[in-house]
N, C-alpha and C positions, 0 to 999 in steps of 0.2 A: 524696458526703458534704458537708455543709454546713460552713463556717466552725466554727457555734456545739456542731457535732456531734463537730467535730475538736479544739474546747475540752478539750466535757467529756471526751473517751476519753483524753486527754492528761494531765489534771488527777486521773484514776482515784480515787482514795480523800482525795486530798488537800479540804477544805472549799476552799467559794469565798472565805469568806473567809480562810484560809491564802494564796490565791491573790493575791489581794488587795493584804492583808499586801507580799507580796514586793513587788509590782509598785507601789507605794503607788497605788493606785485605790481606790476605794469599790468592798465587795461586792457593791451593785448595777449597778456597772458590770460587771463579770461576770459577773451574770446577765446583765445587758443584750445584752452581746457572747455569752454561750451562744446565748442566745434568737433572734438577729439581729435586736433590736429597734435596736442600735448598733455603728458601726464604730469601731476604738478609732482612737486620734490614731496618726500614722508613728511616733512616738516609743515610744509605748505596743505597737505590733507589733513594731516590733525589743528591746524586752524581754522581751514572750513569745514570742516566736521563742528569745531565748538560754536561755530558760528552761527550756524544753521541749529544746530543743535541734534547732528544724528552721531551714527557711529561712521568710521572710517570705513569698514566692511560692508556697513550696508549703505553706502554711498560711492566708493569706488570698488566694490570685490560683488557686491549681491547683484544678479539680476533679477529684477521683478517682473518679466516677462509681460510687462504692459505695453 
């Protein structure tokens, strides 16, 4: 499963830009990062990491070959 795959199953019902919102990013930045067209700054993963509530590693560094 991809980064931007791991996004969106994470993000479930919430809009990208709710997503956004929180993390103060631009909505197209969340597309961007679903998409894998960009990777967000170190700053920016460890707030979606608490957000979600995983780890940094096993959100952008682990594959979980699903």
């Amino acid at each position: 499963m991809t980064t931007g795959e791991k996004l969106r199953k994470l993000r479930g019902n919430r809009s990208q830009a709710e997503i956004a919102e929180l993390l103060g990013v631009s909505t197209s930045a969340i597309s961007m990062y679903e998409l894998g067209e960009r990777v967000p700054r170190r700053e920016t993963m460890k707030a979606i990491s608490r957000l979600f509530d995983v780890s940094v590693e096993e959100l952008f560094f682990a594959d979980t070959g699903e």
